[in-house]
C-alpha positions, -999 to +999 in steps of 0.1 A: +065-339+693+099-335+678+120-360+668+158-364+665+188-382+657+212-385+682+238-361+662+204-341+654+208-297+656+179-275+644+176-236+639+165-198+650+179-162+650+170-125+658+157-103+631+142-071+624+103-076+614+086-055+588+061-029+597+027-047+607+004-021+587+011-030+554-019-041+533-021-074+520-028-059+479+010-046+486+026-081+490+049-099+469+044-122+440+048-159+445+055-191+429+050-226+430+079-234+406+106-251+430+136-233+401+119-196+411+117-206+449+158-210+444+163-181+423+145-155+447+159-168+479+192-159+466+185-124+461+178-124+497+212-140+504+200-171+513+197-203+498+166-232+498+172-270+495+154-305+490+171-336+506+188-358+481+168-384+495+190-419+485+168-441+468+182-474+477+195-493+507+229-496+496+227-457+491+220-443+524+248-467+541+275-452+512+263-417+523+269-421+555+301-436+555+311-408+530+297-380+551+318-395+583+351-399+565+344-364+554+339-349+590+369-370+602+393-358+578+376-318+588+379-332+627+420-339+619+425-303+601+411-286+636+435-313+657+463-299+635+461-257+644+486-248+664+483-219+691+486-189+666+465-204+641+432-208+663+407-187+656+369-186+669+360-197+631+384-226+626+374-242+660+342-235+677+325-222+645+344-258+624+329-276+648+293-266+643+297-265+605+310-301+607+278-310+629+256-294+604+273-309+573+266-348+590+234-338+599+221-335+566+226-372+556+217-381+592+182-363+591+174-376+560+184-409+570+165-412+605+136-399+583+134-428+557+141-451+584+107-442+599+088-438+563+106-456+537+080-484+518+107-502+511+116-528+546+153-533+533+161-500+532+144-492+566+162-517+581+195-507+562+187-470+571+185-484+610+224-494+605+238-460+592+219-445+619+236-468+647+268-454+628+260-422+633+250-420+666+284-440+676+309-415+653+288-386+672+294-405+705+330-406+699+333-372+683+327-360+719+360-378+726+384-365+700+414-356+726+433-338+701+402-318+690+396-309+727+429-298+735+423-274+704+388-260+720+407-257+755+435-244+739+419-209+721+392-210+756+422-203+775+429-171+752+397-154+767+387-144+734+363-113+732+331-130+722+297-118+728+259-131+718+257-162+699+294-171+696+299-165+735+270-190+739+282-213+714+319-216+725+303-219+762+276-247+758+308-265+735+328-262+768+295-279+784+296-305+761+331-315+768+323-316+809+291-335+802+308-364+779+339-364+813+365-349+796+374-340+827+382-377+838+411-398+836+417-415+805+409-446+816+373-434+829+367-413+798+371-445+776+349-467+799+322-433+798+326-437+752+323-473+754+293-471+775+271-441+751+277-459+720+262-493+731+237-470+746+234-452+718+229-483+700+201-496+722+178-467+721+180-468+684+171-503+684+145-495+708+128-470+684+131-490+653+116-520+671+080-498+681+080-486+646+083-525+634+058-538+659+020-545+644-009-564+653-041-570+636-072-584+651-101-595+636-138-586+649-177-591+643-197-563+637-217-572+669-182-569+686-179-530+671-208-516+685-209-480+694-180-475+669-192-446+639-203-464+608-180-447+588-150-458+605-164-497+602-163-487+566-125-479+565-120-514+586-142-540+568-121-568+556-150-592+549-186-602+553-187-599+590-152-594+593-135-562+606-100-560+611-080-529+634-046-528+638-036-518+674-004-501+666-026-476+644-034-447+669-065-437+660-079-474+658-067-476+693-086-442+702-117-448+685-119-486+703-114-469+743-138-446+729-167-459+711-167-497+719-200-508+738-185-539+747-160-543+775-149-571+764-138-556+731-120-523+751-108-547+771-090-568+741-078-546+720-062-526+752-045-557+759-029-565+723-018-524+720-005-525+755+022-553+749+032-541+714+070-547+712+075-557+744+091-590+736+120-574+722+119-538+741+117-551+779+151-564+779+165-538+756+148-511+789+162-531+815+200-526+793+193-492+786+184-480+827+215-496+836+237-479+810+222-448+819+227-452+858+259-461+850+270-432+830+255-408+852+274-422+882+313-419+857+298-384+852+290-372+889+257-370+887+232-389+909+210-400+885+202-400+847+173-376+854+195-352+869+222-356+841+196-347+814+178-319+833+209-298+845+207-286+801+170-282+806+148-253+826+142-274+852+183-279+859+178-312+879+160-343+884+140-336+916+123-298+906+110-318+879+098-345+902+086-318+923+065-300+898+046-335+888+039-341+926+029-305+935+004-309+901-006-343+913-018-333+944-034-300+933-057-321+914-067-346+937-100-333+944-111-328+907-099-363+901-117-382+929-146-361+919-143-372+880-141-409+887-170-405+904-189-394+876-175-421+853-180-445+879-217-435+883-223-439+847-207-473+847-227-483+879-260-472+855-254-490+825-239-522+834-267-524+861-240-536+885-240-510+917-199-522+925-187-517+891-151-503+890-140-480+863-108-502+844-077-487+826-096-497+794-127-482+805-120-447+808-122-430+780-150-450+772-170-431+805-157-404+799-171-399+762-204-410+779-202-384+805-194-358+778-224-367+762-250-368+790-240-342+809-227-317+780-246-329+751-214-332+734-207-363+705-170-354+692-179-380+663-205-361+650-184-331+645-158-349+623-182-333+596-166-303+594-132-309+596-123-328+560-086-333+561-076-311+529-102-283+540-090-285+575-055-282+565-058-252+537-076-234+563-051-239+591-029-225+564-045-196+560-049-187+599-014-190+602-003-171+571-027-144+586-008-142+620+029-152+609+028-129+574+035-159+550+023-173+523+023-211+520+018-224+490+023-267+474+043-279+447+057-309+431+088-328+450+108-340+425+112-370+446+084-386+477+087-412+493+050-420+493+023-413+463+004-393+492+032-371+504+029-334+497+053-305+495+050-267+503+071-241+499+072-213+526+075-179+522+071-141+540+042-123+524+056-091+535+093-092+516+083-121+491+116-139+511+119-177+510+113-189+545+117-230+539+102-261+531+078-286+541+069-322+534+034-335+547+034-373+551+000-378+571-017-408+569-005-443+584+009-472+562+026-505+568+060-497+586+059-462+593+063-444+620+030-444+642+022-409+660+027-374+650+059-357+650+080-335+633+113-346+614+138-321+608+157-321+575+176-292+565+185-270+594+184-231+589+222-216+591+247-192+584+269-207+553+308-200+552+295-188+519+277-164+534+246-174+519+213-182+549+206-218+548+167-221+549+154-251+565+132-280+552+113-302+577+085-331+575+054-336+596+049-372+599+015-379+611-013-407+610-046-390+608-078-411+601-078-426+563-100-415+533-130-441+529-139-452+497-163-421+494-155-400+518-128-378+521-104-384+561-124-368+580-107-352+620-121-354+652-115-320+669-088-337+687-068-341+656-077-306+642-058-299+677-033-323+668-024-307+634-024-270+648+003-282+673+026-303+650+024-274+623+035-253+647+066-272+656+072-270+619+071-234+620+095-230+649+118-251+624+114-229+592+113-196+610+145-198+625+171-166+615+201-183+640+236-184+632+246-216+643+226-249+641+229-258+672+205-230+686+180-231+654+143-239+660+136-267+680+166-269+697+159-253+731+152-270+762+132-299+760+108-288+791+100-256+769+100-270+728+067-279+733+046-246+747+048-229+714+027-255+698+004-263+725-001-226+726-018-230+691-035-256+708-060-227+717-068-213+682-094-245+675-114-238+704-121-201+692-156-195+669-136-171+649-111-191+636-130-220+630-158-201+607-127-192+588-127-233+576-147-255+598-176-265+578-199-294+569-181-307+538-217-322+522-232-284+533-208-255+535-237-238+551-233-251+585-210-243+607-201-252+639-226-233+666-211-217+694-231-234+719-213-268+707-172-252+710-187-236+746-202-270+757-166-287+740-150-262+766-172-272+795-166-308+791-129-300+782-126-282+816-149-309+834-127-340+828-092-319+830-080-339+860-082-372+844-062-358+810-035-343+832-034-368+861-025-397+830+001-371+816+013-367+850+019-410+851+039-407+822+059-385+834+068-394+869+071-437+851+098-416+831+114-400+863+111-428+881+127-450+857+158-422+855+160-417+895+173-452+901+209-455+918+233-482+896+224-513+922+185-501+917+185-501+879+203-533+877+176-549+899+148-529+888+117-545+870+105-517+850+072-530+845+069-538+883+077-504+885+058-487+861+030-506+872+036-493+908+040-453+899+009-456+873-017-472+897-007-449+927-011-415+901-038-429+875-050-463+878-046-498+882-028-507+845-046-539+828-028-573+841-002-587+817+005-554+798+040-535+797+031-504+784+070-495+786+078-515+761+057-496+737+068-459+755+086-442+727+091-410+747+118-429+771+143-428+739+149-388+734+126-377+757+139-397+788+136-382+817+121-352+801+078-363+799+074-340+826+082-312+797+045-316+785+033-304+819+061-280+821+055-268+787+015-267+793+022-243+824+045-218+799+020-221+767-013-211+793+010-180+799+019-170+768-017-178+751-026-142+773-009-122+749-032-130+719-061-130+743-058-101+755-047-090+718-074-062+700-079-088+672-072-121+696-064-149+677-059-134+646-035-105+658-009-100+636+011-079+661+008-104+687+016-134+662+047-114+647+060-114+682+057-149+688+079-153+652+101-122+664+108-133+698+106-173+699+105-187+668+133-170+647+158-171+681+154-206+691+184-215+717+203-189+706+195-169+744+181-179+775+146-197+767+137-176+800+146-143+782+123-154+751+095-160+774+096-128+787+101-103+756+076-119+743+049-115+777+065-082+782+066-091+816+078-121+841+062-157+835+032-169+857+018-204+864-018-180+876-035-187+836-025-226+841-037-233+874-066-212+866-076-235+839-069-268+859-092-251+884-066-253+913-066-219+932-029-210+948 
């Protein structure tokens, strides 16, 4: 997952790769020393930066105001050019060096919003970000700066690549915000994003906040592995889980014997900040109806897909359904089997299979009929083994060399920093911080923060990017080091990869660097690398027993993981799929539907008639994080899955596989380093070699068109 401000632009651009023969004994020297790391990405005319992350509350409100007044006073120099002043620098190009130059204290801001220890300064961070997001609102409608753009648009400037694209989506922009409109309409439009603006920060900062600890008996736990009770124990008999903590909340819905206890604990996680976050939706649909409507769109989801590959609302709709219905069969066949099980071991022939049951049958029915126990193979994946070796897969395929140093400032005693390099040239790629285990008040699922965007400086210096996985794997014990289930081994191959498509970038603007393409696509690239835990290969290369480095993982276990993988596909994809179209169906609503819409009711309605029957008294939409920057774009995941099946082909079919370095230099050649900066479509298919295909995804969903 990526996550954004509001203002938020990321990086990528075009560059010759080196040749993929060289030998490894011919590659450059490297450092860990952060002063070296500086020095030598200068003498590749480019330059490599830490935040300077504000240490107080106090702090990160002064920056912000200071980086605003800045921009405005940069905003009034463009509003000032007259006709033969205007240039393609001084307007377009201003405008993303301004966007770049806020987004440096904005990034860092959102980020110790979501991870600073300190609850004052995540709470003062939460402010500067609502000011933010309101100036970036409102830079949308600077009249005088528009007039500016229009103005040297209407000189048909020669323009070609990057800067054509650039000066065309900034046109966008200025339709998309009603520009277009009267002035009256336009103001009613401004007034409208910020308080919506406003909301949906509120709505993020209020998940973040929301906690709740409950207290069981051992008795209560069976079923659960012995050395998570150890993590847990609070007391005597006394075992306390926090149901905002993901992988609590997993290991419950997928250990716990008891029903009861499933039951519970789904209940407390499924109505985490829904006090304060149901009313804040029910604002936040109604603002978004409404501002689709000024704009001349039908609905929000058509608004925020026209930018996306899908283009509109309904072939995104369509796409969920079509997918829905291919897997019917599989799916009625599945609950079957989980049903069965249930049926067996409650000795009750009309049992029915409950939301907070499933996972719970379908581990069962992974172990009877596959022989396969996920826990037990926790074993081999210690987190700092796990993560070294992922390291060294990826340095393998991508040509760099990632090694850690000291940050002269964290955060958190735990966090970690690495510097990025190529192995090949000895150039600076970036840097990354590693935050990865929960804590009181931060952010609660896995994501990627950007920090420091890669772009072309006025200076003419390369601006390297920095970027931050924030994560919440499973906990050291007191003896034992975090140990990951195979599930967040895939976890941390997709999220790194998201930070690679960050610090790879080469684009020349910000706006089209790394992660900023299409929301329906930012996602295939890292569930691509989704497929590199499930190969022998690559997991020999680190995957080991970390009390026995002699055992490895057999292939019989990763072929019966893939049979049971394939064997319960429907119900994975078939509760994707319930996300998705609660999301759409959320952001298809008319202005008199949203404003008499229950979105529970609703949710409720779309979930049991795609999934199941949700758990009565829950409002899992008030704990949906994805409908604040991902709204009306879930479907992505899907979307994303169909594009990542396709491209996984081309290391598949690769001499050396997953390790191909040919293969894994054109993934960095041909999607990584160019990021927005062409047609997403185009990407996808330099880097096939040939048109896209949904044949490899339907394949593995078992649906035969």
């Amino acid at each position: 997952m990526i996550v954004r401000s509001m203002l938020l632009i990321v990086t990528g651009i075009l560059v010759a790769c080196s040749s993929f023969t060289i030998n490894y004994t011919l590659e450059a020297e490297f450092s860990d020393d952060w002063d070296k790391f500086e020095n030598v990405a200068k003498t590749h005319g480019s330059m490599v930066s830490l935040p300077p992350f504000e240490l107080s509350p106090q702090a990160s409100m002064e920056a912000v105001d200071a980086a605003i007044e800045v921009a405005n006073a940069k905003l009034n120099a463009i509003a000032k050019l007259k006709p033969s002043e205007m240039t393609f620098v001084n307007t377009i190009g201003a405008l993303d060096d301004i966007s770049f130059e806020v987004s440096l204290v904005a990034n860092r801001t959102y980020m110790l919003k979501e991870t600073s220890e300190n609850a004052e300064h995540r709470s003062k961070a939460t402010e500067a970000i609502k000011k933010v997001d309101e100036w970036s609102v409102g830079l949308d409608y600077r009249e005088d700066v528009y007039r500016v753009v229009n103005a040297f648009a209407d000189t048909n400037p020669n323009l070609e690549g990057e800067a054509k694209r650039l000066l065309e989506q900034t046109l966008r922009d200025y339709r998309r915000a009603g520009l277009h409109l009267v002035k009256a309409e336009r103001d009613e439009v401004e007034a409208l994003r910020k308080e919506l603006a406003a909301a949906t920060t509120e709505f993020r900062t209020n998940i973040t906040k929301a906690k709740k600890s409950i207290k069981f008996t051992k008795s209560e736990l069976k079923g659960l592995p012995e050395s998570f009770l150890e993590q847990v124990k609070t007391g005597n008999d006394e075992y306390t889980l926090q149901a905002n903590v993901t992988f609590h909340y997993l290991n419950i819905l997928r250990n716990a014997k008891l029903e009861k206890t499933r039951m519970r604990f789904s209940a407390e996680r499924l109505v985490l900040a829904s006090e304060k976050n149901l009313p804040l939706l029910k604002k936040i649909l109604q603002l978004r109806a409404v501002i689709a409507a000024k704009l001349g769109y039908e609905t929000w989801a058509d608004y925020r897909c026209e930018v996306k590959m899908a283009g509109d609302g309904k072939t995104a709709y369509d796409f969920l359904i079509n997918l829905k219905e291919g897997l019917e069969p599989k799916w009625k066949a599945e609950m079957a089997e989980f049903t069965k099980i249930k049926r067996k071991e409650t000795n009750d022939p009309d049992a029915v299979v409950h939301m907070w049951d499933i996972f719970y049958y379908e581990n069962l029915y992974k172990k009877e009929k596959f022989s396969v126990d996920a826990e037990q193979l926790r074993v081999f994946f210690p987190y700092e083994q796990t993560l070294k070796g992922m390291f060294r897969v990826y340095e393998e395929i991508f040509r760099l060399k990632i090694i850690e140093t000291q940050p002269n400032y964290k955060w958190n005693d735990k966090v970690t920093l690495h510097l990025v390099y190529d192995s090949l040239s000895g150039e600076p790629l970036g840097a990354l911080y590693l935050d990865m285990f929960p804590r009181e008040g931060k952010y609660n699922h896995f994501a990627m923060f950007p920090l420091i965007s890669g772009k072309q400086l006025p200076s003419g210096h390369y601006q390297r990017p920095t970027v931050a996985l924030i994560c919440n794997f499973p906990t050291p014990g007191k003896d034992k080091p975090s140990l990951l289930s195979h599930d967040n081994v895939e976890t941390l191959f997709h999220e790194f990869g998201h930070a690679l498509h960050g610090i790879l970038t080469r684009t020349k603007y910000s706006r089209f660097a790394g992660t900023s393409v299409p929301r329906d696509f930012v996602e295939a690239p890292s569930q691509m690398l989704e497929n590199w835990i499930w190969d022998k290969t690559v997991l020999d290369a680190f995957a080991a027993d970390y009390q026995d480095s002699s055992k490895k993982i057999p292939q019989s276990v990763l072929d019966k993981l893939q049979e049971a993988k394939k064997a319960t596909i429907a119900r994975h994809y078939r509760r994707q799929l319930s996300y998705g179209l609660v999301d759409l169906g959320l952001h298809t609503l008319s202005v008199d539907e949203a404003k008499a819409v229950d979105p529970v009711k609703l949710s409720h309605q779309i979930t049991e008639n795609i999934y199941m029957k949700p758990q009565d008294n829950t409002s899992f939409v008030g704990y949906f994080g994805h409908l604040m920057g991902y709204d009306a774009g879930y479907y992505g995941y899907a979307w994303a899955d169909a594009i990542s099946a396709d491209m996984a082909t081309v290391f598949e079919k690769a001499p050396n596989r997953y390790y191909d370095k040919k293969a894994g230099m054109r993934l960095r050649r041909e999607i990584y380093e160019v990021g927005d900066s062409r047609d997403v479509n185009e990407s996808i298919e330099k880097f096939l070699g040939r048109p896209r295909s949904l044949k490899p995804f339907l394949n593995d969903l078992g649906i035969n068109k």
